[in-house]
C-alpha positions in Angstrom: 101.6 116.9 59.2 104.9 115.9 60.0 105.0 114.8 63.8 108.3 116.1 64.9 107.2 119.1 63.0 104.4 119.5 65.8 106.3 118.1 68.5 108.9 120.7 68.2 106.1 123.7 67.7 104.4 122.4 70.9 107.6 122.4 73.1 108.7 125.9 71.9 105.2 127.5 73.0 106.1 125.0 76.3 109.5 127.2 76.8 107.4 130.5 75.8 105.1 130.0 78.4 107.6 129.2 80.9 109.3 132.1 79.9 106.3 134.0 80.5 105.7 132.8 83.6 108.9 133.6 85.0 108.8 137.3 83.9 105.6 137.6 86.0 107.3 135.6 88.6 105.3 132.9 89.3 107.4 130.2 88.3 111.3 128.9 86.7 109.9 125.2 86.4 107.8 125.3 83.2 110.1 124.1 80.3 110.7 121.2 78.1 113.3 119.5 80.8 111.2 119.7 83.8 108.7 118.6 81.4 110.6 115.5 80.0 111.9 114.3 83.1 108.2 114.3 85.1 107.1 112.0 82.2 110.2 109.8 82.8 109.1 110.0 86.6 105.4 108.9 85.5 106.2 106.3 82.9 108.6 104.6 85.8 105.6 104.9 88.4 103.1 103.4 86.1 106.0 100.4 85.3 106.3 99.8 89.3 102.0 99.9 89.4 102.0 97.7 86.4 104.5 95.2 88.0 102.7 95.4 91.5 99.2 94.3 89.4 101.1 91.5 87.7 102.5 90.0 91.2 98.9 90.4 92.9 97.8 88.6 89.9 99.9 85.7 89.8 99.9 85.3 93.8 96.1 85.2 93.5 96.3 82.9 90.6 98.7 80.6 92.9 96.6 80.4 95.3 93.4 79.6 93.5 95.1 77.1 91.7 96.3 75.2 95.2 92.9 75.1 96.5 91.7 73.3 93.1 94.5 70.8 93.6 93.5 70.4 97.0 89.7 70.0 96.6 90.2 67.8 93.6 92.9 65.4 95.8 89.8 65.3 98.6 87.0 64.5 95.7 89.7 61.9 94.2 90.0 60.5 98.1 86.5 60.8 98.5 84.8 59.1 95.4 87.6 56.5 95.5 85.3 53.8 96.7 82.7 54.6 94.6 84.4 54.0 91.4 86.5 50.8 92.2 82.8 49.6 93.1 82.0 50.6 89.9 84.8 48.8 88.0 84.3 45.8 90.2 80.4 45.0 89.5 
């Protein structure tokens, strides 16, 4: 089935029940604008999550990677002895 075909069917029963609503009264907001713009709303609060996720990431990721530099400088420090005994006898 053609998608816009269904696209367009589901947003006119989307106005019709809007519609409907507002004759009983219970409601103006049900159509296919307010309906479009809270997905733009969601899709650019998922983005700022999804960015948020990536910094916490990376931050964690920098700071794992500094403690392995530092723990392999103090092994490097460390062992030094040991190997140039090594290379020596």
């Amino acid at each position: 089935m053609n998608t816009k075909i269904l696209l367009n069917t589901a947003l006119n029963g989307l106005d019709r029940l809007g519609y409907t609503l507002d004759q009983y009264g219970i409601t103006g907001k049900v159509n296919r604008h307010n309906l479009a713009a809270f997905v733009m709303a969601e899709q650019k609060h998922l983005e700022g999550e999804w960015d948020s996720l990536q910094v916490r990431f990376e931050r964690r990721k920098s700071s794992v990677e500094a403690l392995i530099h530092s723990v392999e400088g103090r092994a490097e420090r460390l062992l030094a002895p040991f190997l140039k005994r090594g290379k020596s006898a």
